[in-house]
N, CA and C atoms as an extended XYZ file, in Angstrom:
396
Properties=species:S:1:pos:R:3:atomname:S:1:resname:S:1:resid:I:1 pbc="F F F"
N        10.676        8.265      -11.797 N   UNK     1
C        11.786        9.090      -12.246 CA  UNK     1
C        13.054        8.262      -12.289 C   UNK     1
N        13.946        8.595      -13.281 N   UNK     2
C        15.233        7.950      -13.375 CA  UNK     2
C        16.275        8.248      -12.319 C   UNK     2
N        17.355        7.904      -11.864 N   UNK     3
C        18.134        8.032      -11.089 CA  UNK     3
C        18.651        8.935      -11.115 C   UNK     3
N        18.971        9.262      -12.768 N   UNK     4
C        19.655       11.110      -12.607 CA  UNK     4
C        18.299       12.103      -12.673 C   UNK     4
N        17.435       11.811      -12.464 N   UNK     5
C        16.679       12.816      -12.312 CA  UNK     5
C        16.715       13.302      -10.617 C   UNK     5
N        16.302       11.952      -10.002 N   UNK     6
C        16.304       12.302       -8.662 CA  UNK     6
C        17.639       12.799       -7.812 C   UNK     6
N        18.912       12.587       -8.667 N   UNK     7
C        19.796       13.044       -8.077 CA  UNK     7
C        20.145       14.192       -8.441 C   UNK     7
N        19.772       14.779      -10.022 N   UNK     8
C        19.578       16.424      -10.058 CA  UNK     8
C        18.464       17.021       -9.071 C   UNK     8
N        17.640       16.790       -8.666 N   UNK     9
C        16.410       17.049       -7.800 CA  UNK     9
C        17.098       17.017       -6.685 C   UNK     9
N        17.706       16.203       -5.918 N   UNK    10
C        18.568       16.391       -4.841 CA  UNK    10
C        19.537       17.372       -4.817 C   UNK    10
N        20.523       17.584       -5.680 N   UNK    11
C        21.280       19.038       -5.545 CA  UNK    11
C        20.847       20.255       -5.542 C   UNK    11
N        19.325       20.436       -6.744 N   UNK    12
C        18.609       21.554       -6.469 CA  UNK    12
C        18.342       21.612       -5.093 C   UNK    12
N        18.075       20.959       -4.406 N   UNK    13
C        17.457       21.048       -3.244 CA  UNK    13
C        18.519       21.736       -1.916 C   UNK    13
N        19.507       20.909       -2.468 N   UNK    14
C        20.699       21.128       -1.032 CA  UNK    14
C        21.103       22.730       -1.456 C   UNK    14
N        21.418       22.711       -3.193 N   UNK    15
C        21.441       24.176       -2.963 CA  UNK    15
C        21.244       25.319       -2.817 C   UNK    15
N        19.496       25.007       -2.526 N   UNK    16
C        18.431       25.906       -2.159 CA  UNK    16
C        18.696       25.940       -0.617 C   UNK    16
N        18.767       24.889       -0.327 N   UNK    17
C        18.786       24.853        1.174 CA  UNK    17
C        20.021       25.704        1.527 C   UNK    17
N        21.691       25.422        0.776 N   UNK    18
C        22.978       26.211        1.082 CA  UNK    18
C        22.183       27.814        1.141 C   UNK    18
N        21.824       28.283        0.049 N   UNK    19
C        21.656       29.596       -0.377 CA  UNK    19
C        20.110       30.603        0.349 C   UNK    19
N        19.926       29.372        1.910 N   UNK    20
C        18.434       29.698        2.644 CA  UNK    20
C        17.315       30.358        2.086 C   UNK    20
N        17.106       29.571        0.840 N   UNK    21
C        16.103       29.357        0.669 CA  UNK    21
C        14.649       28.799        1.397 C   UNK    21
N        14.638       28.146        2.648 N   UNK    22
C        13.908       27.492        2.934 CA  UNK    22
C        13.790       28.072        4.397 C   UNK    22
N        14.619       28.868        4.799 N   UNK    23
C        15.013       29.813        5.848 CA  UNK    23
C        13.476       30.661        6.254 C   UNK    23
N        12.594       30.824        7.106 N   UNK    24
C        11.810       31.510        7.685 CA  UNK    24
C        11.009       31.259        6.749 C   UNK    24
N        10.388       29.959        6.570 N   UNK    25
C         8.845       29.593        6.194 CA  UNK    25
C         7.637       29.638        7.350 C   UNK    25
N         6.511       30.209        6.956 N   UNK    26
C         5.493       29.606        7.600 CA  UNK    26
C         5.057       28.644        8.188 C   UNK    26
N         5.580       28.032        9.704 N   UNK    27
C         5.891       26.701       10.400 CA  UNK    27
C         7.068       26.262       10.662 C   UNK    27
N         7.858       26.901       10.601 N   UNK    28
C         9.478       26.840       10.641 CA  UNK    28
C         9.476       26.297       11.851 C   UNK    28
N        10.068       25.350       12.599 N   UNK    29
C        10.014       24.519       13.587 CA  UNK    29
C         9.165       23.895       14.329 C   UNK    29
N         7.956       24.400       13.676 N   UNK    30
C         6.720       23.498       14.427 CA  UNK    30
C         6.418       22.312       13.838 C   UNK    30
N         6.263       20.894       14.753 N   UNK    31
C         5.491       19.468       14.214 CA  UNK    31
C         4.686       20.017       13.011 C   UNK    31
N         4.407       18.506       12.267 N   UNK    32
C         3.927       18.650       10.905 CA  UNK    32
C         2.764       18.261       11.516 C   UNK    32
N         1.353       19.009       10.944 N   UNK    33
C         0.161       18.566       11.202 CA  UNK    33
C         0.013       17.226       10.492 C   UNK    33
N        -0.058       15.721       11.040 N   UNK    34
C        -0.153       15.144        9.485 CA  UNK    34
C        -1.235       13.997        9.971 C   UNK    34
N        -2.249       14.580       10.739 N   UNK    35
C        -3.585       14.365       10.967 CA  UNK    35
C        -4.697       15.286       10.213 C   UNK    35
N        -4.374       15.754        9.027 N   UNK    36
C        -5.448       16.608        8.604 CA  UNK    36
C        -6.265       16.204        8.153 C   UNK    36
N        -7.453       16.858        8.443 N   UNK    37
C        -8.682       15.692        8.316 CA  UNK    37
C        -9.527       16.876        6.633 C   UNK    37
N        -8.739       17.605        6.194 N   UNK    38
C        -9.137       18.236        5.520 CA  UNK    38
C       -10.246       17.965        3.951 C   UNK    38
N        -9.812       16.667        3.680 N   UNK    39
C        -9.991       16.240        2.917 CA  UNK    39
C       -11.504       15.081        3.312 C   UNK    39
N       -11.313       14.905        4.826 N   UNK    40
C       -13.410       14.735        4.846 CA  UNK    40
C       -14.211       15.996        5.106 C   UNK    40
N       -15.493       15.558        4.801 N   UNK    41
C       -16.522       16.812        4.934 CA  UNK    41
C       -16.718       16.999        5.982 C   UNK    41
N       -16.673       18.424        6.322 N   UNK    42
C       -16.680       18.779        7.543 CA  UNK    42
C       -17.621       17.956        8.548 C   UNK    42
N       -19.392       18.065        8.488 N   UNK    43
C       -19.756       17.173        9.234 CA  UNK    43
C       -19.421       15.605       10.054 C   UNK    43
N       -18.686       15.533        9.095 N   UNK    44
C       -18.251       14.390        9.484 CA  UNK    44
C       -16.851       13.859       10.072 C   UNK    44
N       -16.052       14.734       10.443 N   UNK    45
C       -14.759       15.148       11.069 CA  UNK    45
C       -14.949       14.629       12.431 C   UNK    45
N       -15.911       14.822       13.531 N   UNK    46
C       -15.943       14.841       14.461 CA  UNK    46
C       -16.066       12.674       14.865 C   UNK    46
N       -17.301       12.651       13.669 N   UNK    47
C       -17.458       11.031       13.591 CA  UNK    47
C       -16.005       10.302       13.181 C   UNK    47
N       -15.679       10.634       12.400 N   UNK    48
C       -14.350        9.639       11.794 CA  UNK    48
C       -12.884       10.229       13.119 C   UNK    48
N       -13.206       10.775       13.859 N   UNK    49
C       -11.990       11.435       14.148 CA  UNK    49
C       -12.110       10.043       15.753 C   UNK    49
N       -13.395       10.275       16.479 N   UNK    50
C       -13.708        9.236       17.354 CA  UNK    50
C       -13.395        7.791       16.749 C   UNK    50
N       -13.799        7.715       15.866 N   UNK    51
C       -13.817        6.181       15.089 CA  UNK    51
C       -12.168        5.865       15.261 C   UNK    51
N       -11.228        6.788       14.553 N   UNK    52
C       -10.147        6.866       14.103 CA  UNK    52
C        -9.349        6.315       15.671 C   UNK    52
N        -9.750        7.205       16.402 N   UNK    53
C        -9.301        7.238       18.258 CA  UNK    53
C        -9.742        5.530       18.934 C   UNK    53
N       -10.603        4.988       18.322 N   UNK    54
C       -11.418        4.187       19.213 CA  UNK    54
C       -10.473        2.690       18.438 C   UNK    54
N        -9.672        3.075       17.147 N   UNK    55
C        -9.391        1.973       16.807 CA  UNK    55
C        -9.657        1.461       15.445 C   UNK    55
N       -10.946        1.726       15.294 N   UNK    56
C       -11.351        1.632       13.991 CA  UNK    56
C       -11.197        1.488       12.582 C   UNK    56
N       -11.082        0.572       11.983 N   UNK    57
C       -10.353        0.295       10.559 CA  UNK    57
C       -11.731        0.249        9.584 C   UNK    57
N       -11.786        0.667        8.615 N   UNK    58
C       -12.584        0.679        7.601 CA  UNK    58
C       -12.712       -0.854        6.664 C   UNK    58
N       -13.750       -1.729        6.975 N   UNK    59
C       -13.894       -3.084        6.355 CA  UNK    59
C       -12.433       -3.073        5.079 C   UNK    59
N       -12.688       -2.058        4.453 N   UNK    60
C       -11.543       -2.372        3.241 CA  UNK    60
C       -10.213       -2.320        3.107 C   UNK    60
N        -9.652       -1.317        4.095 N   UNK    61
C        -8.498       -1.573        4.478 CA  UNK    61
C        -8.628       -2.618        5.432 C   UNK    61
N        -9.049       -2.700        5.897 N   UNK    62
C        -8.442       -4.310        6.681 CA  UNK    62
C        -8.419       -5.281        5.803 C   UNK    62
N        -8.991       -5.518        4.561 N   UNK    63
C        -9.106       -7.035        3.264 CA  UNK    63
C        -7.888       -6.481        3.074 C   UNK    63
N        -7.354       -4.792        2.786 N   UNK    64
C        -6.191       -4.605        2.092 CA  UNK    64
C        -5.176       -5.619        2.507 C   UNK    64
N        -5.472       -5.236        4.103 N   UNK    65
C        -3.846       -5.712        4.905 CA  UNK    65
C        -3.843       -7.522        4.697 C   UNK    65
N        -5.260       -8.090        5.025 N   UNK    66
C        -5.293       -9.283        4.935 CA  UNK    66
C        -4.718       -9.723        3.607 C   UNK    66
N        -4.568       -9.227        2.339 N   UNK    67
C        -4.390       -9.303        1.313 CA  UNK    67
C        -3.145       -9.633        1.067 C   UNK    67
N        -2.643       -8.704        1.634 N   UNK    68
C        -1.296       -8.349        1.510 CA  UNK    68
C        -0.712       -9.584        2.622 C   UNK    68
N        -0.776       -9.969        3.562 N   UNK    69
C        -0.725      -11.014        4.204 CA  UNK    69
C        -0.793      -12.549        3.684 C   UNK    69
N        -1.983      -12.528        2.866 N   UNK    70
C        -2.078      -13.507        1.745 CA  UNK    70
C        -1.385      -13.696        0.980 C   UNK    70
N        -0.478      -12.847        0.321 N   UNK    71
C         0.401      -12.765       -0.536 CA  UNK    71
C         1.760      -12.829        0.055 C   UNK    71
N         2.039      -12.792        1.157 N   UNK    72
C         3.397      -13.577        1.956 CA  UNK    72
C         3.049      -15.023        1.748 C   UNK    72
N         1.629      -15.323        2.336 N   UNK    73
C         1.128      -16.877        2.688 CA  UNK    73
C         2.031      -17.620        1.805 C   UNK    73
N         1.102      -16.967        0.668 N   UNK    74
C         1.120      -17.732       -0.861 CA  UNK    74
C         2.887      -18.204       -1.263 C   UNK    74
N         3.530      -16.821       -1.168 N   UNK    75
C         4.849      -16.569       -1.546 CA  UNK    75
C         5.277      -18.221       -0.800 C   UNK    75
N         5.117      -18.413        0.652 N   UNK    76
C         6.159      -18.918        0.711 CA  UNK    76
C         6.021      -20.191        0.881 C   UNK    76
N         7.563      -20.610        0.965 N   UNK    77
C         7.679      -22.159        1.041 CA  UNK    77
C         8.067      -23.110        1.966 C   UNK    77
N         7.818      -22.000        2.985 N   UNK    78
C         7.469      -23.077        4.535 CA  UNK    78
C         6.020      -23.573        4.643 C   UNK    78
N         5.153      -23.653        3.427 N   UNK    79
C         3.995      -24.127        4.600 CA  UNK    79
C         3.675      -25.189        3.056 C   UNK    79
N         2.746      -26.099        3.820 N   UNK    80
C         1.950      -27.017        2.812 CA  UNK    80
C         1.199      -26.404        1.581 C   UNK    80
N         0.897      -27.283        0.613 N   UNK    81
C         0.512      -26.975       -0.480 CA  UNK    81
C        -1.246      -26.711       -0.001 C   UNK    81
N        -1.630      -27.698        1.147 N   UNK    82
C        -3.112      -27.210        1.632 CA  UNK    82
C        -3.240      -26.150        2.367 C   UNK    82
N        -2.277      -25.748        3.117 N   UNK    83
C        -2.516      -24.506        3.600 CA  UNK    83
C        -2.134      -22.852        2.792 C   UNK    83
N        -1.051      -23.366        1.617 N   UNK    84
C        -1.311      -22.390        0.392 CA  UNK    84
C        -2.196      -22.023       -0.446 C   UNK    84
N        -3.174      -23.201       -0.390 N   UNK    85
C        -4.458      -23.332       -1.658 CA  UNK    85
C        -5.583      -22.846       -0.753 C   UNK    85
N        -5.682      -23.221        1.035 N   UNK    86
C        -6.634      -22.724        1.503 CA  UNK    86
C        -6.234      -20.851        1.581 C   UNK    86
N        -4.978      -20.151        1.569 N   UNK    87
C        -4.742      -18.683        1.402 CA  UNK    87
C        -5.479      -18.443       -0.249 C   UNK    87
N        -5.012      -18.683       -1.285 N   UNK    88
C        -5.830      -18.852       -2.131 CA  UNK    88
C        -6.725      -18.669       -2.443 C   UNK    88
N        -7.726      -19.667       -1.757 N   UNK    89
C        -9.118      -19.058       -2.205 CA  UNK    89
C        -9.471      -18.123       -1.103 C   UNK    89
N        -9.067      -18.141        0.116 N   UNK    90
C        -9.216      -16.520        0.668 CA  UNK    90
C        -9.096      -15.323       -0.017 C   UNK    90
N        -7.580      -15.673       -0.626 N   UNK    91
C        -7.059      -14.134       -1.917 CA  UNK    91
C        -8.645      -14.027       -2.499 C   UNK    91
N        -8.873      -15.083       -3.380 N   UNK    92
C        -9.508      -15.003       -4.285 CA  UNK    92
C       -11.436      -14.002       -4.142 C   UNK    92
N       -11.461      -14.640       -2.870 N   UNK    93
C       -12.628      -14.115       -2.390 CA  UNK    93
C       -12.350      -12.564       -1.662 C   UNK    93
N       -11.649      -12.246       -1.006 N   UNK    94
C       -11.570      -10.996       -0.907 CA  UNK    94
C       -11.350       -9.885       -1.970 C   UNK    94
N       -10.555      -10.724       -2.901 N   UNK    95
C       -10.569       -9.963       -4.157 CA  UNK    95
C       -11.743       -9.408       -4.654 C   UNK    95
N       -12.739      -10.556       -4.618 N   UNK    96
C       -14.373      -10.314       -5.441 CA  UNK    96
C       -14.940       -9.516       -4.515 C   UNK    96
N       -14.930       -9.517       -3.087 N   UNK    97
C       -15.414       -8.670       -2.250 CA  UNK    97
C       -15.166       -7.005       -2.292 C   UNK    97
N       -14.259       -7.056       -2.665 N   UNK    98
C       -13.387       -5.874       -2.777 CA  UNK    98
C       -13.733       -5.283       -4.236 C   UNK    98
N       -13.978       -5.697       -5.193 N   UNK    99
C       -14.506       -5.606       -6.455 CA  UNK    99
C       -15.614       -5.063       -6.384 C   UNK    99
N       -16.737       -5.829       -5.706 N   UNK   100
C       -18.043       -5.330       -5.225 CA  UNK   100
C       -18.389       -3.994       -4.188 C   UNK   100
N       -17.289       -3.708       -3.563 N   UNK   101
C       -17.355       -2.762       -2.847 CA  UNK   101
C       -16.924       -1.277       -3.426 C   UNK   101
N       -16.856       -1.561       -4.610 N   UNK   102
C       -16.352       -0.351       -5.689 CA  UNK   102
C       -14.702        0.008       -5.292 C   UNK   102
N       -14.252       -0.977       -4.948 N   UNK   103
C       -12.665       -0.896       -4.824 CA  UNK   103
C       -12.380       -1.627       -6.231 C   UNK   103
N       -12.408       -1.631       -7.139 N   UNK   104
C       -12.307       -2.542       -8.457 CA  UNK   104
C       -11.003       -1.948       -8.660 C   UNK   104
N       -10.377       -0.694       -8.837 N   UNK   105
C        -9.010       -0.845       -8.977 CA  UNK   105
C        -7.839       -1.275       -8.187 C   UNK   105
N        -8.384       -1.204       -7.179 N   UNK   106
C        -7.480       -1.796       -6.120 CA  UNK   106
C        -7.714       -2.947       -6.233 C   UNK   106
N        -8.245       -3.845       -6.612 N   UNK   107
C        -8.749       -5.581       -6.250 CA  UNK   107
C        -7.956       -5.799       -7.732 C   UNK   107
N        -7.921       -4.929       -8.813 N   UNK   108
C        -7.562       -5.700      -10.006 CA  UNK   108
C        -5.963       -5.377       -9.900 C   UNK   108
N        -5.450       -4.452       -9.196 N   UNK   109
C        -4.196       -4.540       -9.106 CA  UNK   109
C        -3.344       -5.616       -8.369 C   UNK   109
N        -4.321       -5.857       -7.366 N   UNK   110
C        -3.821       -6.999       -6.214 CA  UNK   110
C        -3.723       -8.117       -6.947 C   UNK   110
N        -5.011       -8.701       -7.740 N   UNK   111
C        -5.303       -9.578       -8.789 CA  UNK   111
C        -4.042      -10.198       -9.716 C   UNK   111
N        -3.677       -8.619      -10.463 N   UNK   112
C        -2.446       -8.794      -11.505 CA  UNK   112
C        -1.364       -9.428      -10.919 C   UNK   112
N        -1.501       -8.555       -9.495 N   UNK   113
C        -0.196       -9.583       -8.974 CA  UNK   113
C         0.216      -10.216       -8.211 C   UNK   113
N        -0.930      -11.067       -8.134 N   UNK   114
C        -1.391      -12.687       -7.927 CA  UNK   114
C        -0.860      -13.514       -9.135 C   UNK   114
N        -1.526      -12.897      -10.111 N   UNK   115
C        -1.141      -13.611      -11.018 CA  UNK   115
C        -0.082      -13.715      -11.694 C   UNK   115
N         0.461      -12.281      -11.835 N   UNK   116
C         1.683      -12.874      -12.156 CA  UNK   116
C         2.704      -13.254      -11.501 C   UNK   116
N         2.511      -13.957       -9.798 N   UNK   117
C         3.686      -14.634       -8.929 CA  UNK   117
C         3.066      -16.153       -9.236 C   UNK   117
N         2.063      -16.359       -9.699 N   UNK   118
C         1.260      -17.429       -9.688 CA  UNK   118
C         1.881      -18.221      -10.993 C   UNK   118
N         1.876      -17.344      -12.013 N   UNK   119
C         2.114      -17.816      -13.713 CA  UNK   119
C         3.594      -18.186      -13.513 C   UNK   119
N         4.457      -17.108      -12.893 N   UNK   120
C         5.938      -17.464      -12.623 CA  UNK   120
C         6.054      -18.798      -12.095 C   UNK   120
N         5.633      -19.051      -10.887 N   UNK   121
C         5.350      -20.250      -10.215 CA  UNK   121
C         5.108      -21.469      -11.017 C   UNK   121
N         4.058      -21.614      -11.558 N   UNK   122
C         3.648      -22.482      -12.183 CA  UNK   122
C         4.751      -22.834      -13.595 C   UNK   122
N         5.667      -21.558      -13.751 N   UNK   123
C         6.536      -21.537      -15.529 CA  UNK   123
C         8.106      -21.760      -14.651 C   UNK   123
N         7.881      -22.241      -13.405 N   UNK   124
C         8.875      -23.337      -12.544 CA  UNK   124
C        10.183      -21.672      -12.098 C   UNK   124
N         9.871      -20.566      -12.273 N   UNK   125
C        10.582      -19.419      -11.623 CA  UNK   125
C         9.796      -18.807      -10.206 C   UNK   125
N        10.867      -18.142       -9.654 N   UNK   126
C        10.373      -17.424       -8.495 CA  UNK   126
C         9.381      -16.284       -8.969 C   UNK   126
N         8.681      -16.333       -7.729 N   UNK   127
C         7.844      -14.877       -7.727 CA  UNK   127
C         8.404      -13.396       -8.268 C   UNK   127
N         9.751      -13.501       -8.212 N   UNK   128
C        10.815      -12.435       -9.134 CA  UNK   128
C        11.196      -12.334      -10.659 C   UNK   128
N        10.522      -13.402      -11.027 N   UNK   129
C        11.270      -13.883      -12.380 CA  UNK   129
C        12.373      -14.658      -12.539 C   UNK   129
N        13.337      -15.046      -11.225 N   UNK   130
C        14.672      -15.486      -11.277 CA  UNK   130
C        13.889      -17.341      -11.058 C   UNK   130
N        15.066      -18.224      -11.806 N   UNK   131
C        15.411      -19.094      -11.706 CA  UNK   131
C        14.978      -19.659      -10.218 C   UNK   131
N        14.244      -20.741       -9.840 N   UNK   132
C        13.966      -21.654       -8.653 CA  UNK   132
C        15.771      -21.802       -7.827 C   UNK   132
């Protein structure tokens, strides 16, 4: 959304809120449930909920985070060119892993933009587009 959208969206709001609108909802001062497990199948609530408690990260979000970690590596320019190229082909392989695991849109998004901090890089600009 554009800027004046979200800032018409903001006055609707305050002046719903002036005119108590929002006054004696269903949950009106109670914590937000925002553990709802609604969206797994029931049987399986009880398993993911222990898992969830015990620590447990799902193989693919953890490549996520590593990913995303990789992509600081890469970014920056405190470290050697061998220890950038060895992040690299890490990216590269978690990517394919992640591909294979039927995460393919998520791996090709990460991918795109790899590549395009990579192409910048190489066309002698920052990972932003701006001037070295």
């Amino acid at each position: 959304m554009g800027f004046g959208m979200d800032k018409l969206i903001e006055e609707r709001i305050r002046k719903a809120q002036a005119e108590g609108a929002f006054d004696h909802l269903p949950g009106q001062g109670q914590p937000l449930k925002l553990d709802d497990d609604l969206l797994i199948p029931e049987e399986l609530r009880l398993v993911c909920r222990v898992l969830k408690n015990a620590g447990y990260v799902p193989p693919e979000v953890e490549e996520l985070r590593q990913l995303h970690q990789l992509e600081a590596v890469i970014a920056s320019d405190a470290l050697e060119e061998a220890e950038r190229l060895a992040a690299r082909k890490r990216m590269e392989f978690l990517l394919i892993k992640l591909e294979q695991s039927g995460m393919a849109r998520v791996a090709q998004a990460a991918w795109d933009r790899y590549s395009e901090k990579l192409a910048a890089r190489l066309a002698g600009a920052s990972p932003e587009g701006k001037a070295p």
